[in-house]
py3Dmol code that shows the C-alpha trace and the ligand (Angstrom):
import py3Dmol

protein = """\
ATOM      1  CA  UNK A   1     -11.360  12.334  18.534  1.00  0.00           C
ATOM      2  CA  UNK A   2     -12.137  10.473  15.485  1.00  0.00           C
ATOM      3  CA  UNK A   3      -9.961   8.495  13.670  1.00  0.00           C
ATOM      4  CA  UNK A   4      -9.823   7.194   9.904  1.00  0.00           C
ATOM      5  CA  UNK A   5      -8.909   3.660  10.010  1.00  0.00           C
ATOM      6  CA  UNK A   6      -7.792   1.403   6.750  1.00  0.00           C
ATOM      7  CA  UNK A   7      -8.540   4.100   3.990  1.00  0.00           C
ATOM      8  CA  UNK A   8      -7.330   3.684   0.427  1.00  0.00           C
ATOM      9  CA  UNK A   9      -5.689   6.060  -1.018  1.00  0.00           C
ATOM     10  CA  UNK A  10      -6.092   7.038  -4.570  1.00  0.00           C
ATOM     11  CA  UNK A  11      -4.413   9.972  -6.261  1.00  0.00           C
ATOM     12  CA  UNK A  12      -6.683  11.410  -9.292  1.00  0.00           C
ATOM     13  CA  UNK A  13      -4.658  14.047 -11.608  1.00  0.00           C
ATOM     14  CA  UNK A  14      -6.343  16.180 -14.383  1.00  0.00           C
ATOM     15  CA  UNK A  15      -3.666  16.894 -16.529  1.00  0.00           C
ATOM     16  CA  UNK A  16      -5.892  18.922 -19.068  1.00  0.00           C
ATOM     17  CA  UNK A  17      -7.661  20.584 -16.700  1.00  0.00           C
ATOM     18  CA  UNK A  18      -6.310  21.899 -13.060  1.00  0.00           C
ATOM     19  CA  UNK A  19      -3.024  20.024 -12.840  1.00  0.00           C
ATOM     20  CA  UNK A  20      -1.950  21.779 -16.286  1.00  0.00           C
ATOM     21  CA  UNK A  21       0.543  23.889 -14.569  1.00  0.00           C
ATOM     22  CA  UNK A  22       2.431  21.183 -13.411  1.00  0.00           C
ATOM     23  CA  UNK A  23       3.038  19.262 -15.808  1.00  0.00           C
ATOM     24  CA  UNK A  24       2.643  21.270 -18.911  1.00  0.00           C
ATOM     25  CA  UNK A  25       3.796  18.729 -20.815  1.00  0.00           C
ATOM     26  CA  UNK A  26       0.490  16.769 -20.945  1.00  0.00           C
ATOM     27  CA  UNK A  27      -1.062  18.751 -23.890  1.00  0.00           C
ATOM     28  CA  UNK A  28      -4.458  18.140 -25.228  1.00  0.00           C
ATOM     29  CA  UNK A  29      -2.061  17.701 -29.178  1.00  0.00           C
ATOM     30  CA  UNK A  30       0.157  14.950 -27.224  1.00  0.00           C
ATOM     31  CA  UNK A  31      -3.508  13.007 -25.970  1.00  0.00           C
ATOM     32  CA  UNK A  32      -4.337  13.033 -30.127  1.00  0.00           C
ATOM     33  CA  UNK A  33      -1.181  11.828 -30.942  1.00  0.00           C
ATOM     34  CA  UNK A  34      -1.298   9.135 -28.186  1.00  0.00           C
ATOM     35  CA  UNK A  35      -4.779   8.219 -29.692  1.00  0.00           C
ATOM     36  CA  UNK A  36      -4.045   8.135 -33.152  1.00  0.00           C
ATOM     37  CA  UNK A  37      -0.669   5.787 -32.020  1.00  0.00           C
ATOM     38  CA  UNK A  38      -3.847   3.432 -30.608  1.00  0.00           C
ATOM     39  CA  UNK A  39      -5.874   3.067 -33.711  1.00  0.00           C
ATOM     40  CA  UNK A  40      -2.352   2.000 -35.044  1.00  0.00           C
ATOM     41  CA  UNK A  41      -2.222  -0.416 -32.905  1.00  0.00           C
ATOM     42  CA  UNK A  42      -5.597  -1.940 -33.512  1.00  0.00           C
ATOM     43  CA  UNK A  43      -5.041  -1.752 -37.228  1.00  0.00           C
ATOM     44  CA  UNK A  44      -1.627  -3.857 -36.765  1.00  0.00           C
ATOM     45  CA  UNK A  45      -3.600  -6.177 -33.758  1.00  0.00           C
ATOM     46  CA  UNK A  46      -7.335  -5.706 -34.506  1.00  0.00           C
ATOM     47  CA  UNK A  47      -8.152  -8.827 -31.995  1.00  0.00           C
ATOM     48  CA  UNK A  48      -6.323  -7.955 -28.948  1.00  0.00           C
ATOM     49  CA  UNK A  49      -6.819 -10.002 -26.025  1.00  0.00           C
ATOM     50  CA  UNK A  50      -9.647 -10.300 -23.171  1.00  0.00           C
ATOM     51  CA  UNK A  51      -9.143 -10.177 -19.780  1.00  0.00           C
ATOM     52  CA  UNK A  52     -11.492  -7.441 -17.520  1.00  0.00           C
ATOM     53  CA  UNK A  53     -13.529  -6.453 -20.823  1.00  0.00           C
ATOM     54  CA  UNK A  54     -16.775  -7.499 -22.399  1.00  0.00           C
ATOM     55  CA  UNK A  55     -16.474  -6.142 -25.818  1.00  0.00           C
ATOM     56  CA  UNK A  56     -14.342  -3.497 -26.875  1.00  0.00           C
ATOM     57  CA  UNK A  57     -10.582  -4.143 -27.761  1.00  0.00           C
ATOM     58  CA  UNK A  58      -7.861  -4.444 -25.362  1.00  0.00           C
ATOM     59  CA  UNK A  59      -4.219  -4.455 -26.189  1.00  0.00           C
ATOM     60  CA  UNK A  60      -1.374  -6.815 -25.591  1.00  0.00           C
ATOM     61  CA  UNK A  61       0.542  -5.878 -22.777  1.00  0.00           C
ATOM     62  CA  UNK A  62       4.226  -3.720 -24.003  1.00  0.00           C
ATOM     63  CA  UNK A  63       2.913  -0.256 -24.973  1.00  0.00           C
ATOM     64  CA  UNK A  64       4.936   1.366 -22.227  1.00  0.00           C
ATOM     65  CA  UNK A  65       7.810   0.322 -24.641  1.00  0.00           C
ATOM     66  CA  UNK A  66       6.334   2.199 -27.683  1.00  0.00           C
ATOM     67  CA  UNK A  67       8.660   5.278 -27.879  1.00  0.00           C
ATOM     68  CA  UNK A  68       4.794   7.676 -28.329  1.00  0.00           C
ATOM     69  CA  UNK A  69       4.274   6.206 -25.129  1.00  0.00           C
ATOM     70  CA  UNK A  70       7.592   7.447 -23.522  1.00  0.00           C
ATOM     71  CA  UNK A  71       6.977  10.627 -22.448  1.00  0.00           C
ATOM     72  CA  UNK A  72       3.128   9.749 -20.851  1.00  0.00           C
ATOM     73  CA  UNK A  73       5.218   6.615 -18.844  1.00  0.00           C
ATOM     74  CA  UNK A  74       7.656   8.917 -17.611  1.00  0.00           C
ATOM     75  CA  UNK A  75       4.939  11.763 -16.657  1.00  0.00           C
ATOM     76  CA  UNK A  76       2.944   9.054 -14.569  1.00  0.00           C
ATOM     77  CA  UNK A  77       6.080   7.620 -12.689  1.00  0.00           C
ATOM     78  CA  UNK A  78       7.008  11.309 -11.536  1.00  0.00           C
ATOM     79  CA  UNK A  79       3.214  11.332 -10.367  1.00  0.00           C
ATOM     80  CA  UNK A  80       3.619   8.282  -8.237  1.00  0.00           C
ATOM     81  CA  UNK A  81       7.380   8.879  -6.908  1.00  0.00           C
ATOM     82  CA  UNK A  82       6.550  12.668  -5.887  1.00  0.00           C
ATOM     83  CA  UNK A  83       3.234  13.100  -5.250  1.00  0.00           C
ATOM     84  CA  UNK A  84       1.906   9.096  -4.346  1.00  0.00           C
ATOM     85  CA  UNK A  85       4.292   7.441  -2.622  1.00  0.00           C
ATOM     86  CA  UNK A  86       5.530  10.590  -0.662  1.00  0.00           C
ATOM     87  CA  UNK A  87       1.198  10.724   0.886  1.00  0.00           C
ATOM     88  CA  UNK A  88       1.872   7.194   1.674  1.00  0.00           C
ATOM     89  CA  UNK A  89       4.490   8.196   4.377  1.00  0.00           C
ATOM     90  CA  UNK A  90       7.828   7.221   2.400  1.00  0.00           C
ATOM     91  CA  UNK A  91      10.656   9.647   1.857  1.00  0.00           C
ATOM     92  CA  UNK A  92      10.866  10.795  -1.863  1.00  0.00           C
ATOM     93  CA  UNK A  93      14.075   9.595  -4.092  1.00  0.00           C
ATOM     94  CA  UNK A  94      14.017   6.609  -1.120  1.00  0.00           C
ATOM     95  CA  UNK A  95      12.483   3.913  -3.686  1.00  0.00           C
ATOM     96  CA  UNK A  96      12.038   3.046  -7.300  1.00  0.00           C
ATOM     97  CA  UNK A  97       9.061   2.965  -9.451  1.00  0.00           C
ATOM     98  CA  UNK A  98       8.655   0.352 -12.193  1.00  0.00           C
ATOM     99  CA  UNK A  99       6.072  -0.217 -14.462  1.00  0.00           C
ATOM    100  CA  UNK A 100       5.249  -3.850 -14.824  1.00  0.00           C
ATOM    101  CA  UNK A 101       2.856  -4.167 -17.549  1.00  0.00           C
ATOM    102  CA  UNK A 102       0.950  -1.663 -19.701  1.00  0.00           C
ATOM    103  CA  UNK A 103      -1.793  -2.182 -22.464  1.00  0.00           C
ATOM    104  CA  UNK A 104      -4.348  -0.188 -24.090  1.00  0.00           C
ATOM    105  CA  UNK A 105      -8.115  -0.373 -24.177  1.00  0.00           C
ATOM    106  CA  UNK A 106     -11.075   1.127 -26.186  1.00  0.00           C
ATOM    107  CA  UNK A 107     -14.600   1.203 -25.020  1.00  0.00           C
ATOM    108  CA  UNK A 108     -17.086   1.593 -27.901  1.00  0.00           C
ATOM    109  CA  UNK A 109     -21.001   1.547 -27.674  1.00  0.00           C
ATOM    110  CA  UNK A 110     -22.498  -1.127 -24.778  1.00  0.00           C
ATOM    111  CA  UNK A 111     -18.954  -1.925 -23.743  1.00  0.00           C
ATOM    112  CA  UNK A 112     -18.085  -2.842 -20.031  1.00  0.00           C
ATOM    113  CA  UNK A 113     -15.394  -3.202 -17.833  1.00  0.00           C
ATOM    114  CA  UNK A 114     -16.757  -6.252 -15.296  1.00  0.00           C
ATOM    115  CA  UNK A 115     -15.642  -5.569 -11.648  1.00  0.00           C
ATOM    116  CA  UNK A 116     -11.980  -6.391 -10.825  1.00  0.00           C
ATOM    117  CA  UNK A 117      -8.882  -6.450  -9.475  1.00  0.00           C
ATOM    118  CA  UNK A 118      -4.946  -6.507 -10.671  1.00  0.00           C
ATOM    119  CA  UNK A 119      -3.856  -9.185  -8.566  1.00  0.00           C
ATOM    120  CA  UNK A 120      -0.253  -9.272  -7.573  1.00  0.00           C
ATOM    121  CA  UNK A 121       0.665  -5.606  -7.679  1.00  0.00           C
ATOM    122  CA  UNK A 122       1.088  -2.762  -5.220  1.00  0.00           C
ATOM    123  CA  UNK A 123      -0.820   0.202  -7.067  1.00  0.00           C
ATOM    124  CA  UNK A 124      -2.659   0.118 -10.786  1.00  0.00           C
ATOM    125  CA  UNK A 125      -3.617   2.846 -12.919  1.00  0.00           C
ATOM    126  CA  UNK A 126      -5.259   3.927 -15.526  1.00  0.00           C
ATOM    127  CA  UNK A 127      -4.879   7.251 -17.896  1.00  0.00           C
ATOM    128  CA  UNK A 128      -7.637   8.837 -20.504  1.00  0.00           C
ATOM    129  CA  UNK A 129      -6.117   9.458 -23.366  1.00  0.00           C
ATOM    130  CA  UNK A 130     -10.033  10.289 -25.362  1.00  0.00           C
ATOM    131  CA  UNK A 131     -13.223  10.651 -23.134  1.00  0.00           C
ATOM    132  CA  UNK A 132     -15.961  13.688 -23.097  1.00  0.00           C
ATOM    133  CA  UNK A 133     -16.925  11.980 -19.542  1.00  0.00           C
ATOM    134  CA  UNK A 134     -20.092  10.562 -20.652  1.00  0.00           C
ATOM    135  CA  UNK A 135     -18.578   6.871 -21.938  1.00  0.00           C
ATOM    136  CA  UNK A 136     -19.306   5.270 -18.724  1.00  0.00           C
ATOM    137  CA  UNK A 137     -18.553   5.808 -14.984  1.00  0.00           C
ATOM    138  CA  UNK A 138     -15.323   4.758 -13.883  1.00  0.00           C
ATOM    139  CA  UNK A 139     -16.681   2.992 -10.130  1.00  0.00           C
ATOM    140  CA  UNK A 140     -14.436   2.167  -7.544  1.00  0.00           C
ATOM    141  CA  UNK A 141     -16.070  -0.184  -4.953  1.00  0.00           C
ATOM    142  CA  UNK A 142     -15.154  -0.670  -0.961  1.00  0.00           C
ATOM    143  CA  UNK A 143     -15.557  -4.355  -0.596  1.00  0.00           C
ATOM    144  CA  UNK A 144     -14.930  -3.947   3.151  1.00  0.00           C
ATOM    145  CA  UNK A 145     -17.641  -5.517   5.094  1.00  0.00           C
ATOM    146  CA  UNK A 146     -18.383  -2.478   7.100  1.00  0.00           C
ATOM    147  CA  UNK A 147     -19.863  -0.683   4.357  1.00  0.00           C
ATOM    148  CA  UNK A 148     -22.272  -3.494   3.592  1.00  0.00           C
ATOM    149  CA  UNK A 149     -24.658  -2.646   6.282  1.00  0.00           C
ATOM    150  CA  UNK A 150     -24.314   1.479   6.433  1.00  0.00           C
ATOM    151  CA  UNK A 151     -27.133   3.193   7.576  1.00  0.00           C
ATOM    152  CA  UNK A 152     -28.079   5.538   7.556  1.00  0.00           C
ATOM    153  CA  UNK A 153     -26.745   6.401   4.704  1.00  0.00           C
ATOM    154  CA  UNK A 154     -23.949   9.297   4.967  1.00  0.00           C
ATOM    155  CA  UNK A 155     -21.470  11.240   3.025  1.00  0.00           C
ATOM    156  CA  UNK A 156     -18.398   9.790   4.645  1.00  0.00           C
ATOM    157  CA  UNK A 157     -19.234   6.072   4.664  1.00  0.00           C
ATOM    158  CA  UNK A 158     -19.700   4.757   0.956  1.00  0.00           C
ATOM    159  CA  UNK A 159     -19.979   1.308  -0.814  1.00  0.00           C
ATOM    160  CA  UNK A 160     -18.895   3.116  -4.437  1.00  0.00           C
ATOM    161  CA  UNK A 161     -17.033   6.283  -5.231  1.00  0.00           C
ATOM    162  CA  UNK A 162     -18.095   7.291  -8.909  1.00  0.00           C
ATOM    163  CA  UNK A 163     -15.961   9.253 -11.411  1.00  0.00           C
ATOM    164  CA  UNK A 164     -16.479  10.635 -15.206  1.00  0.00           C
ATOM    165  CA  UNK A 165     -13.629  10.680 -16.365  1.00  0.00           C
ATOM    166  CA  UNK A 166     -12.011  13.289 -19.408  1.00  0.00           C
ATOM    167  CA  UNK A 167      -9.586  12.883 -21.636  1.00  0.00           C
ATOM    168  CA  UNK A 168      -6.127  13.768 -19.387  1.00  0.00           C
ATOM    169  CA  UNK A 169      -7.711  11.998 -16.390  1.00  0.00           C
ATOM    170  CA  UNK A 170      -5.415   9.624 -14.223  1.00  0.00           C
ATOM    171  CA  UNK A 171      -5.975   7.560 -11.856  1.00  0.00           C
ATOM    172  CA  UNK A 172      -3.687   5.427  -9.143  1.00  0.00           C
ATOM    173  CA  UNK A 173      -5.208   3.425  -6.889  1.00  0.00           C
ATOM    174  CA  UNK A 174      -4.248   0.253  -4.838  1.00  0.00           C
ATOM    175  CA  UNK A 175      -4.465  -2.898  -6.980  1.00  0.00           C
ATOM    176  CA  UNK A 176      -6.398  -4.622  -4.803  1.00  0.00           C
ATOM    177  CA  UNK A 177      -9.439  -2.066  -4.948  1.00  0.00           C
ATOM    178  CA  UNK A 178     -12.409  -3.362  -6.764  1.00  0.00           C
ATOM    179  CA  UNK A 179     -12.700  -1.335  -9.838  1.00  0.00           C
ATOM    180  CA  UNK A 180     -15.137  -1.355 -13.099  1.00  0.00           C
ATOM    181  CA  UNK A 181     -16.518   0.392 -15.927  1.00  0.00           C
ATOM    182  CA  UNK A 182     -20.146   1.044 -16.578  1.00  0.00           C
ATOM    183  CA  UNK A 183     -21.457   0.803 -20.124  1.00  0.00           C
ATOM    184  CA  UNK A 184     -20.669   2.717 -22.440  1.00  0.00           C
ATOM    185  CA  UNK A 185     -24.377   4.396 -24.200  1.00  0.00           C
ATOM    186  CA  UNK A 186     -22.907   6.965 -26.660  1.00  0.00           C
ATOM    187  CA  UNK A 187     -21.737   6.068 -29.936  1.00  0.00           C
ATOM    188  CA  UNK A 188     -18.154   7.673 -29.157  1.00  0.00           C
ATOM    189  CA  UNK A 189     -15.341   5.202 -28.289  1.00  0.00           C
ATOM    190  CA  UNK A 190     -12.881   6.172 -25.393  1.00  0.00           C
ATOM    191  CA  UNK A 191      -9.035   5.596 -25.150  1.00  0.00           C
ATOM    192  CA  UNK A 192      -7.618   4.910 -22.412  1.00  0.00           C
ATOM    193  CA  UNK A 193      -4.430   2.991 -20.956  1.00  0.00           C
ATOM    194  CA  UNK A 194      -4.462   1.060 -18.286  1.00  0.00           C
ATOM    195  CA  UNK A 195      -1.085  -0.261 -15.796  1.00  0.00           C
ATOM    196  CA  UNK A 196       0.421  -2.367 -12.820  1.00  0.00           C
ATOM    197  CA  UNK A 197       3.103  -0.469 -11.023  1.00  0.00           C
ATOM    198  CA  UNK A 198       5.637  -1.881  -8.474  1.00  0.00           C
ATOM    199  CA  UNK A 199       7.490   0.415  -5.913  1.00  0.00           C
ATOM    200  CA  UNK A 200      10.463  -0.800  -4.283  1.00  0.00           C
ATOM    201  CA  UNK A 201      12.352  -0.007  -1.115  1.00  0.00           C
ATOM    202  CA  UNK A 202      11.109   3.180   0.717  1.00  0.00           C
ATOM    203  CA  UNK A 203      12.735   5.009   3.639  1.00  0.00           C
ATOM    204  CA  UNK A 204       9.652   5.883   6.322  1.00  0.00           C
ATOM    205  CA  UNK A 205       9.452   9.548   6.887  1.00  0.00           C
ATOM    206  CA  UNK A 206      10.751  11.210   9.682  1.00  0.00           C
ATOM    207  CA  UNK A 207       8.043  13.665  10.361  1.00  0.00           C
ATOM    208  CA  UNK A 208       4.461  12.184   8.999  1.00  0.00           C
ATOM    209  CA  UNK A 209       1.771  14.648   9.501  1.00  0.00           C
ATOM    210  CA  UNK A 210      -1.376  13.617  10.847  1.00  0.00           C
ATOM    211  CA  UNK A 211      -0.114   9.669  10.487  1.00  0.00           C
ATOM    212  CA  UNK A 212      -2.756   8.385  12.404  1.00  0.00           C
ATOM    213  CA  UNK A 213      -5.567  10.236   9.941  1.00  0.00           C
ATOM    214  CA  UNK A 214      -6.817  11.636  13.611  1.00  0.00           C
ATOM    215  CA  UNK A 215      -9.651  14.760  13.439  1.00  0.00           C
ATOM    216  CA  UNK A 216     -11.110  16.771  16.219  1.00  0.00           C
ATOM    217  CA  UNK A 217     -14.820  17.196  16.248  1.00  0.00           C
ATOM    218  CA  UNK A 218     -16.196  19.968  18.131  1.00  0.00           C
ATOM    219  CA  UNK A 219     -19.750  19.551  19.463  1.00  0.00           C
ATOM    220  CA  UNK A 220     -20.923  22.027  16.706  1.00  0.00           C
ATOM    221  CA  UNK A 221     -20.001  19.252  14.861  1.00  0.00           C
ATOM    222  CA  UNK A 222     -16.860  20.506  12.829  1.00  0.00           C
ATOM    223  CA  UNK A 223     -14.318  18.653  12.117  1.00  0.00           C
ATOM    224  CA  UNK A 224     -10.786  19.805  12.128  1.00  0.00           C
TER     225      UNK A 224
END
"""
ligand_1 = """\
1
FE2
Fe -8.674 -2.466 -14.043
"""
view = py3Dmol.view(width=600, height=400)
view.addModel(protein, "pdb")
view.setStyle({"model": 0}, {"cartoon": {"style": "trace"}})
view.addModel(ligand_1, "xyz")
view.setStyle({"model": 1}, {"stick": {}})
view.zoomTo()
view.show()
């Protein structure tokens, strides 16, 4: 038997692209209009604040409360409360979601997101509202020791997973995993938001399967 100890679990949705269906209401028109609301907000705020970024502009926190924002707010908390939380091994409708803090970012050329974490938060996200997927590499990185030393190197142990993220892209993750953004080499600037999430209370579920992340390996080598 072989067992998956300590994994992080991130939930990645594509609402332009194969989670359409299910939430139909994530249009490619509502992304534009979500965009255009941004260079708003950098005409009304043009220097922002710096926290994670080297260059680029970053928003004040408070965008969740923009009424254009509403509806992409809303969309993300029925992401974590059905589809998150429930993988996590908590009984759906058993806790509330809140959004802490929200703000917005653009990335334009040689702009960089240094490594990071949200500190003081249970899960983070962050949502593409414009990206063509070549603006940088969104990198998640396992700071975990045993991944300092793996060799040889194999598919199922990694120091970095690496995404290119599209417009309609979101991503939850714990807030304590190490996260940056890799320059950005093309002359287009991407949009995207970025959050701190708290969940509160949480019934455990009855019936969990596979809690113990347990897989059979037969001595072809399959795992099941
Ligand atoms: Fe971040």
């Amino acid at each position: 038997m072989i067992k998956l100890m300590f994994p992080a679990f991130v939930c990645v949705k594509e609402f332009l692209d194969k989670d359409s269906e299910q939430y139909p209401n994530m249009t490619r028109e509502y992304f534009k209009i979500l965009k255009d609301e941004m260079d708003n907000m950098r005409k009304l705020d043009p220097t922002g604040r710096n926290v994670s970024n080297s260059g680029g502009w970053q928003s004040n926190d408070g965008i969740e409360s923009n009424p254009i924002f509403v509806k992409a707010y809303r969309t993300i908390k029925r992401v974590v409360a059905n589809e998150l939380v429930p993988a996590l091994g908590l009984e759906k409708n058993s806790f509330n979601v809140t959004m802490h803090n929200s703000w917005g970012n653009m990335n334009f050329n040689g702009n960089f997101n240094k490594p990071h974490l949200h500190n003081g938060c249970f899960y983070s996200g962050v949502m593409y509202i414009r990206a063509d997927g070549d603006e940088g590499n969104l990198v998640f990185v396992d700071t975990n020791h045993k991944v300092a030393g793996v060799f040889p190197p194999n598919p199922m142990m990694k120091e970095s997973e690496i995404y290119s993220p599209r417009t309609g892209d979101l991503y939850l993750f714990p807030s304590g995993l190490m996260h940056m953004v890799e320059p950005n080499l093309t002359n287009k600037t991407r949009y995207s938001i970025s959050f701190n999430l708290e969940v509160n209370g949480g019934k455990r579920r009855e019936t969990i399967q596979n809690e113990h992340l347990e897989y059979e390996v037969n001595d072809k080598g399959d795992c099941f």
